[in-house]
C-alpha positions as a printed Julia matrix, in Angstrom:
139×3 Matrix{Float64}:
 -28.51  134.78  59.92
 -25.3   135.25  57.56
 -23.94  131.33  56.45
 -20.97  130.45  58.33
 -17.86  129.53  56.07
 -16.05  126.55  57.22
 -12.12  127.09  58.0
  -9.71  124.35  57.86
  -7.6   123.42  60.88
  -6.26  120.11  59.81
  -6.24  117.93  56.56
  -3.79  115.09  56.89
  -3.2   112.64  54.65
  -3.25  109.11  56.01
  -2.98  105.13  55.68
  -6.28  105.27  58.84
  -8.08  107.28  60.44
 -10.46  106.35  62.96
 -12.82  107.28  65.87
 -11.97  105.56  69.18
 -14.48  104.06  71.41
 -15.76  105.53  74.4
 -13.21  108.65  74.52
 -14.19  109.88  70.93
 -10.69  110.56  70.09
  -8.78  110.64  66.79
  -6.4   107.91  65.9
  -4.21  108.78  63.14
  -1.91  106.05  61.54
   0.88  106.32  59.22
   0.36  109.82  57.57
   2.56  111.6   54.98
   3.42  113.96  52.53
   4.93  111.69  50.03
   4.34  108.51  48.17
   7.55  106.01  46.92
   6.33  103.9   44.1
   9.11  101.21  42.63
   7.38  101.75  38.74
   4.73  103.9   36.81
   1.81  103.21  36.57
   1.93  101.95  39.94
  -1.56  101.49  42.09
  -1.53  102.99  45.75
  -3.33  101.45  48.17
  -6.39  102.8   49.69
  -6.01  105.64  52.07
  -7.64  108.67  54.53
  -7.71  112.15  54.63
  -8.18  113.14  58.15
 -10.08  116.72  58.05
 -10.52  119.27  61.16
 -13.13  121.91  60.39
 -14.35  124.79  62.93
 -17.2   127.35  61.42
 -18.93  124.15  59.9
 -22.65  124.23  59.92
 -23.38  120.98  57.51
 -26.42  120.63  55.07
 -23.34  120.68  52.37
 -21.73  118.46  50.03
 -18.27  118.26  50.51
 -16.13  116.57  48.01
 -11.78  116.01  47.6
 -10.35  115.97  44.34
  -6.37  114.12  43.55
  -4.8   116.05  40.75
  -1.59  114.75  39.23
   1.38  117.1   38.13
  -0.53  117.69  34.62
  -4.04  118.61  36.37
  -5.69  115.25  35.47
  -8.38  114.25  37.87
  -7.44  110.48  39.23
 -10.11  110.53  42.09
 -12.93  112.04  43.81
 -14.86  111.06  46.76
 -17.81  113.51  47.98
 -19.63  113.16  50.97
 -23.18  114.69  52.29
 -23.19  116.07  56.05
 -26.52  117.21  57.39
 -27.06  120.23  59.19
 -25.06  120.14  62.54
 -26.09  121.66  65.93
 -22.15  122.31  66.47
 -19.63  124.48  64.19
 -16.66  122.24  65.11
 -16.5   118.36  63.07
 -13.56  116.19  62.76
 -14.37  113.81  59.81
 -12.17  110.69  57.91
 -12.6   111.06  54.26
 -11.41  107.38  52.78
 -10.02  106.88  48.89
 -10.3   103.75  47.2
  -7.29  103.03  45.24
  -5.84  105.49  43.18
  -3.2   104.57  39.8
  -0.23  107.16  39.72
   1.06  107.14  36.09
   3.62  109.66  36.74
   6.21  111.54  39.71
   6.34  114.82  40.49
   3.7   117.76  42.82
  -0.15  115.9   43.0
  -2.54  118.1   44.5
  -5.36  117.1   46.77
  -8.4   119.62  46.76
 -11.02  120.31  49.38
 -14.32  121.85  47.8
 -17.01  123.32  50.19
 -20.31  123.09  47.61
 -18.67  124.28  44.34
 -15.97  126.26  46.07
 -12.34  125.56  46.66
 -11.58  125.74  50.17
  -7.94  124.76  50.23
  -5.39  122.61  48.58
  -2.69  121.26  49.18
  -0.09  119.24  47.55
   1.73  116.2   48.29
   4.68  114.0   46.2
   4.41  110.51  44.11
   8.37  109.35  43.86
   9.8   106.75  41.87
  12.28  105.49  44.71
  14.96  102.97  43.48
  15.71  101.18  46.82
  12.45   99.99  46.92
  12.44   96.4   46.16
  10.75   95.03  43.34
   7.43   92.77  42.39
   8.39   89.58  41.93
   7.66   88.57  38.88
   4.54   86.71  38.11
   4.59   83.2   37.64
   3.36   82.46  34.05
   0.26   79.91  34.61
């Protein structure tokens, strides 16, 4: 039997994303393509990537790479699914905090094993309007 590879219908980056209870339904909240940061190095909260995958057999470690502008690995997260009796999955993929040092194209990578599936890119800003920290209180 030739090995199914996985396609990509949806990978959506995201403050939550979460499973609702009974219907089974996906709740995304708050996703986007770009992050505002008042200062560099700035640290970004934790977030989701939301991933829709038909053609998807398991019995695979999947992992996501961030990439800033330069190439420079900031994060990974990998996960192991076990074989599935269905091709279709819809999966949340959550990143622990992540420090931006710089603006400009980041790049989040999906790898299927040790193969690139897709990638796709997304922006850290440096937005002036944002207000800033407070400073801290000298103890």
């Amino acid at each position: 039997m030739r090995q199914l590879v996985p396609q990509l219908n949806a990978m959506i980056i995201c403050d939550s994303a979460f499973q609702q209870a009974p219907s089974g339904k996906w709740c995304i909240i708050g996703s986007y393509t770009a992050v505002l940061v008042r200062e560099f190095p700035t640290v970004h909260a934790p977030f989701n990537v939301f991933l829709a995958l038909s053609d998807f057999t398991g019995n695979i470690t999947m992992r996501m790479v961030v990439r800033d502008p330069e190439g420079e690995q900031l994060s990974e997260v990998r996960g192991q699914f076990p074989k599935i009796p269905i091709t279709s999955v819809e999966i949340a993929m959550p990143f622990p905090p992540i420090t931006f040092t710089r603006a400009g194209t980041h790049s989040l990578e999906l790898y299927h094993g040790d193969s690139m599936m897709h990638m796709r890119s997304f922006q850290v800003l440096l937005h002036s309007s944002l207000p800033q920290a407070p400073p801290a209180n000298p103890a």
